[in-house]
C-alpha positions as CSV (number, residue, x, y, z in Angstrom):
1,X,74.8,85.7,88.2
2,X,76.5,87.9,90.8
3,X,80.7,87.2,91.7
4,X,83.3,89.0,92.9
5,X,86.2,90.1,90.9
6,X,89.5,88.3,92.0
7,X,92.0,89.4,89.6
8,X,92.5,92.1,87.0
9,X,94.9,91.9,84.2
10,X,93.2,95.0,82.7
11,X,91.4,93.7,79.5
12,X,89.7,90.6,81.2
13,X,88.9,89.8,84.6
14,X,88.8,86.3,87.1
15,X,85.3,86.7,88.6
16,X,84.3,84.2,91.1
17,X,80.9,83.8,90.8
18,X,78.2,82.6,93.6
19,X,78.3,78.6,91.8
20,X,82.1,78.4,93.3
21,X,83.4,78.5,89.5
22,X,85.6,81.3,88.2
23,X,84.6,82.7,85.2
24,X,87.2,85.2,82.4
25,X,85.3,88.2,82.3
26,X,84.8,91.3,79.6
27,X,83.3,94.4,80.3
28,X,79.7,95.3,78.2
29,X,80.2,98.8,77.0
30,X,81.3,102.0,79.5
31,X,81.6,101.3,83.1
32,X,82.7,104.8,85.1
33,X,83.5,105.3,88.6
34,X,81.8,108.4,89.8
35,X,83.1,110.7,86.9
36,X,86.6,109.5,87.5
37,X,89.2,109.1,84.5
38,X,90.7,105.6,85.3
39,X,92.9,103.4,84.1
40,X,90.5,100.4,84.9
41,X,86.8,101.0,85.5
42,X,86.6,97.7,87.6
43,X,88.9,96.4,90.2
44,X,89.7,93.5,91.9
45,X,87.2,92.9,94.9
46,X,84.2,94.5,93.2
47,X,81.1,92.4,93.5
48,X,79.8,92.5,89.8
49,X,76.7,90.6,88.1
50,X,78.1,88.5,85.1
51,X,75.7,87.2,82.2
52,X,77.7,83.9,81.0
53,X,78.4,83.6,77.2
54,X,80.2,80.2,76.9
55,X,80.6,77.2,79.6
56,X,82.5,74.7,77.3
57,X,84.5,71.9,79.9
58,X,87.8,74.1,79.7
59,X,86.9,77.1,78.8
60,X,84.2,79.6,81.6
61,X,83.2,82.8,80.1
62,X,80.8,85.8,80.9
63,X,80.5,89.3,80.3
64,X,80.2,91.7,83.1
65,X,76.7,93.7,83.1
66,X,76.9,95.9,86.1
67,X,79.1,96.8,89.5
68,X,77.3,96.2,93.1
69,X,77.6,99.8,95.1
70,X,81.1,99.9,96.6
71,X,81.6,100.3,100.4
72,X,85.1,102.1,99.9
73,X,87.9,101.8,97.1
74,X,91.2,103.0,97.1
75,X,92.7,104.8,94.2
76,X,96.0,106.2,93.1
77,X,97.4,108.1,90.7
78,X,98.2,106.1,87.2
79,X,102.1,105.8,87.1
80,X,102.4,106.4,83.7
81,X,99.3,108.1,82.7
82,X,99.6,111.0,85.0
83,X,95.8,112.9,84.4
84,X,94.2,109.3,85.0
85,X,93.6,107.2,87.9
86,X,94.5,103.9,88.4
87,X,92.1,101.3,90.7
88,X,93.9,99.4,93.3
89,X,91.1,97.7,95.1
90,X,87.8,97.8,96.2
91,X,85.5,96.5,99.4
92,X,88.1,96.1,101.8
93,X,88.1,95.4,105.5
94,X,91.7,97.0,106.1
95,X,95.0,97.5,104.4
96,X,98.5,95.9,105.5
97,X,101.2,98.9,104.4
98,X,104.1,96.8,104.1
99,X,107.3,99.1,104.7
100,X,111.1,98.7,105.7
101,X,114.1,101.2,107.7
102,X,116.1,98.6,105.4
103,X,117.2,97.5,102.7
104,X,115.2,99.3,101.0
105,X,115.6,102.9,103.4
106,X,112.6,103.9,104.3
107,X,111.6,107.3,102.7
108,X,110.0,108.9,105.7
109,X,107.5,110.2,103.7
110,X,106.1,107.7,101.7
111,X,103.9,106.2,104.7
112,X,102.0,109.5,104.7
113,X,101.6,109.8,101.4
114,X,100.2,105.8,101.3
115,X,98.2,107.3,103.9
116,X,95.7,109.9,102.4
117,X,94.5,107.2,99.9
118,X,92.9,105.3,102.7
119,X,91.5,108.2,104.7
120,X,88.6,109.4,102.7
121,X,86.8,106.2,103.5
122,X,88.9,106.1,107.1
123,X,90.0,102.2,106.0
124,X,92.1,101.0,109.0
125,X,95.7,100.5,107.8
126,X,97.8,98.2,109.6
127,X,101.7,99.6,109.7
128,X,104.0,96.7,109.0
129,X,107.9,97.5,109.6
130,X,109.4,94.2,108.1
131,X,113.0,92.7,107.8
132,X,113.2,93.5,111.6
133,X,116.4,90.6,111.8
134,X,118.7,93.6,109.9
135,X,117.8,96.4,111.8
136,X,121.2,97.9,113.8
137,X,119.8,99.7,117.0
138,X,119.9,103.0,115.3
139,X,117.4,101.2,112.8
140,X,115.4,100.1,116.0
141,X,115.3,103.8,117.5
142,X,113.9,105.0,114.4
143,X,111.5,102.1,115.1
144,X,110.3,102.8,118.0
145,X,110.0,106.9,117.0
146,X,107.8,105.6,114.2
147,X,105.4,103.6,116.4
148,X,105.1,106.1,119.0
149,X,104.1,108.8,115.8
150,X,101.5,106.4,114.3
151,X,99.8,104.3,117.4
152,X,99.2,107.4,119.2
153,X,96.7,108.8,116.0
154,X,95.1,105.0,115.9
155,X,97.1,102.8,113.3
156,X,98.3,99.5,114.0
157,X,101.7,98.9,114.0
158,X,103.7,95.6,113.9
159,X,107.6,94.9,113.8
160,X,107.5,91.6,111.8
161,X,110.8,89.5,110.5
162,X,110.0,86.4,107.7
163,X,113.7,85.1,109.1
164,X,112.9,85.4,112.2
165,X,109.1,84.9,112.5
166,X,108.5,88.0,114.4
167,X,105.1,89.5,114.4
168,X,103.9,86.5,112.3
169,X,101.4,85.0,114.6
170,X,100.0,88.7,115.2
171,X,99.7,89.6,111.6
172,X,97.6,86.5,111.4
173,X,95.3,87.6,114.0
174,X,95.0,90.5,112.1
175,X,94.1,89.5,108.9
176,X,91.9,86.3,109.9
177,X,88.3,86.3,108.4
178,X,88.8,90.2,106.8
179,X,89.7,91.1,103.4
180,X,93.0,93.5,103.2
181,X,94.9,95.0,100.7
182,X,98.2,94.2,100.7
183,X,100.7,96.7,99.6
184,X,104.0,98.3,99.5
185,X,106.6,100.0,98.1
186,X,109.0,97.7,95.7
187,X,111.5,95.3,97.7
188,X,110.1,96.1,101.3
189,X,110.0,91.7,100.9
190,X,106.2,91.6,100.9
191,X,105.8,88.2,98.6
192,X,108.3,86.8,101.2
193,X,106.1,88.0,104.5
194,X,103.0,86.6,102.9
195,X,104.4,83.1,101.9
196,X,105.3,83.3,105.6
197,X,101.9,83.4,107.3
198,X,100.4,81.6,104.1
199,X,103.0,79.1,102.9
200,X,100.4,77.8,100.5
201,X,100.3,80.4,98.3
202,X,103.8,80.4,97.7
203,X,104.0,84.0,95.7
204,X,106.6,84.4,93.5
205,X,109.7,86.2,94.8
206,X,113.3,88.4,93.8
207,X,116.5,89.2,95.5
208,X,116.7,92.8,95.8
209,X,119.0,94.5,93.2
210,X,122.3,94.9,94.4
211,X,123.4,97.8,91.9
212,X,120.3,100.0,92.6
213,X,119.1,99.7,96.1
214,X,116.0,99.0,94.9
215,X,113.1,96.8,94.8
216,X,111.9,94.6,91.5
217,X,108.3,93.9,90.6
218,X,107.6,90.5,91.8
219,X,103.5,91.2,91.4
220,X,102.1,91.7,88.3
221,X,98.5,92.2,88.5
222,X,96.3,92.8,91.3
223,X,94.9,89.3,92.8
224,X,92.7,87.8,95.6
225,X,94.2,84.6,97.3
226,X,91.7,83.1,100.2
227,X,93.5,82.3,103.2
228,X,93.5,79.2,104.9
229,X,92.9,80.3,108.6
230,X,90.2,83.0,107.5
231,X,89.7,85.8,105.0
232,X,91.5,86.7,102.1
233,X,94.3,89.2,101.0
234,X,94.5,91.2,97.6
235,X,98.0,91.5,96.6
236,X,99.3,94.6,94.4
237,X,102.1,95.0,92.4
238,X,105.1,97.2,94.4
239,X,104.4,100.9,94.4
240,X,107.3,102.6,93.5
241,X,105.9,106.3,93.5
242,X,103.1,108.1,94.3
243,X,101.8,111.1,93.2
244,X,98.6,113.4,93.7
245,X,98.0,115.5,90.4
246,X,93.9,115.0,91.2
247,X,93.9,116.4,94.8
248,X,93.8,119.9,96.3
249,X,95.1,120.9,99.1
250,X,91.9,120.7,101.0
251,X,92.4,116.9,100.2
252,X,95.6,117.0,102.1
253,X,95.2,118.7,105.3
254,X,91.3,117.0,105.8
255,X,93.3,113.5,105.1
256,X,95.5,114.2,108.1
257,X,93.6,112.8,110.6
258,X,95.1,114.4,114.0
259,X,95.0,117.5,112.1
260,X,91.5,117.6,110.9
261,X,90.3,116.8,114.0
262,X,91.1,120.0,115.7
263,X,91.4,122.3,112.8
264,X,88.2,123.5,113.9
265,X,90.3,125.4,116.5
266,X,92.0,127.6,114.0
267,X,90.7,131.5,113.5
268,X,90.3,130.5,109.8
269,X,88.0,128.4,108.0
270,X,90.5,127.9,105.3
271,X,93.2,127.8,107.1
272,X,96.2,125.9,105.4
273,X,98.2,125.8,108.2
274,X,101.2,127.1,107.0
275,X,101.2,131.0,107.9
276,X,98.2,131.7,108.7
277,X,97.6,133.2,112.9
278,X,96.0,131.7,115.5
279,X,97.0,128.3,113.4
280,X,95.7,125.1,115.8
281,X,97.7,123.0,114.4
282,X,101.2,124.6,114.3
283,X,100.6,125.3,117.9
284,X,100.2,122.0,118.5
285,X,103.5,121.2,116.8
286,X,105.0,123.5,119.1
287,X,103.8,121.6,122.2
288,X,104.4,118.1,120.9
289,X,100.6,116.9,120.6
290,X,101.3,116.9,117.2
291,X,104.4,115.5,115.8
292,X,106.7,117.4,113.9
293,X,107.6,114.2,111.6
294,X,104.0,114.5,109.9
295,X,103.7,117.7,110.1
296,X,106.7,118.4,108.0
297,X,105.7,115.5,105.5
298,X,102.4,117.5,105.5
299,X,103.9,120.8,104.2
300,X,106.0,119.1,101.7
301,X,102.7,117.1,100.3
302,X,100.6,120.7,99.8
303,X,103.7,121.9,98.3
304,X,104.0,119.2,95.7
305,X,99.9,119.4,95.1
306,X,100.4,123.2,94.5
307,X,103.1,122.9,92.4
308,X,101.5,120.5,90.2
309,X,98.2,122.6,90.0
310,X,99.7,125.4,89.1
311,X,101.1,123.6,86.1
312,X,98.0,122.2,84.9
313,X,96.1,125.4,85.2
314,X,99.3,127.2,83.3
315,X,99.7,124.2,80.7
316,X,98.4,126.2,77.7
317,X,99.1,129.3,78.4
């Protein structure tokens, strides 16, 4: 019987299957996503065909056989297991990046790096600034900056307030009759914006810590919830970090999008545009077609990824 996979708790899985009844789920033996060490071979979203093993009044079983191809899936890299990757979703329409100037501050940085997760399979990603009601007009200049960067290379972005209601009905729009991956760093008041446009899922919710600034887990698993208007949202757990100990740098500079698409410009092939003459891209730094804000965050990501190559490659010696 084929279903789809609608939460995770990584030993057994919610899989709604074609009859309308969710069934707990195991996997049968080794499931392997193309050669990749993961956390979890099977994420929420994955269409999957289920053989049941017990159908008692309160208790739905199965065992899950095999995974359906996957159009696209987003993976990062395992938070505590840092040579493993961990599976946020798969099958998506789009993602909604939740993020925040504040409360928490925004680390400029982190939407890029959200970024080259979703660019391999170009998923759209939808740019939600939220808590908009707190925002002092420096706040709002750094707003507007921000927009300007990311509509001009194609993503979508929304000012939204759950106070307030701003950007609510457009977020809607957005998300009605597609699937999305929710997401966000911790304490950017996702749970809050999503009980907003779907008060009937009424996710659980935290204050944010006062002593550290910072964000508590309010999502434990991954989980589908339908929604009542159209479609469906998977909700992750708050990403705190992200790291890219599997990518090389080729990863990074073809995941830029406004850079890859005239790096065929350069003199070199190879060219990591960093030194290198007759360098495309920093020319178009120079002239503003580019913007200096991502290309900074750029430099700063191949630096990370060579740094932690190097160790790797000098581990044992």
């Amino acid at each position: 019987m084929k279903g789809i996979v609608v939460k995770s708790t990584g030993s057994w899985y919610n899989v709604k299957a074609e009859d309308g009844l969710h069934y707990q789920c195991r996997i049968a033996g080794k499931i392997k996503l193309d050669d990749l060490k993961l956390t979890n071979p099977i994420a929420v979203g994955d269409e999957v065909e289920i053989e049941l093993e017990k159908e008692d009044a309160d208790d739905f079983r199965g065992i899950i056989r095999s995974i359906y191809p996957r159009k696209n899936y987003i993976v990062r890299q395992s938070p505590r297991k840092k040579h493993q990757l961990h599976f946020l979703a798969s099958n998506v329409d789009q993602v909604m990046l939740i993020v925040t100037i504040k409360e928490p501050g925004l680390k400029i940085g982190f939407i890029d790096r959200f970024l080259i997760m979703t660019e391999p399979y170009s998923i759209p990603v939808i740019i939600v600034f939220n808590k908009a009601d707190i925002y002092s007009d420096k706040d709002l200049d750094i707003y507007n900056q921000l927009f300007e960067i990311y509509t001009k290379i194609g993503y979508h972005v929304v000012l939204s307030s759950s106070e307030n209601q701003k950007g609510i009905i457009e977020i809607k729009k957005l998300l009605k009759d597609k699937i999305t991956l929710i997401a966000g760093q911790s304490g950017v008041g996702k749970s809050t914006l999503v009980n907003t446009f779907e008060p009937n899922l009424d996710l659980k919710t935290v204050e944010l810590s006062d002593f550290s600034g910072k964000g508590q887990h309010t999502t434990t698993f991954a989980e589908m919830h339908e929604l009542s208007f159209g479609g469906a949202i998977i909700d992750t757990p708050g990403i705190k970090t992200l790291a890219f100990s599997h990518l090389e740098v080729k990863d990074i500079a073809h995941n830029f999008r406004e850079f890859f698409i005239i790096s065929d410009q350069c003199k070199f092939a190879n060219c990591t545009h960093r030194n290198e003459p007759k360098c495309a891209i920093k020319n178009a730094v120079i002239s503003g077609e580019i913007s200096e804000v991502r290309y900074k965050n750029y430099l700063h990501l191949l630096e990370e990824v060579e740094d932690q190559n190097y160790w790797e490659r000098h581990s044992d010696v």
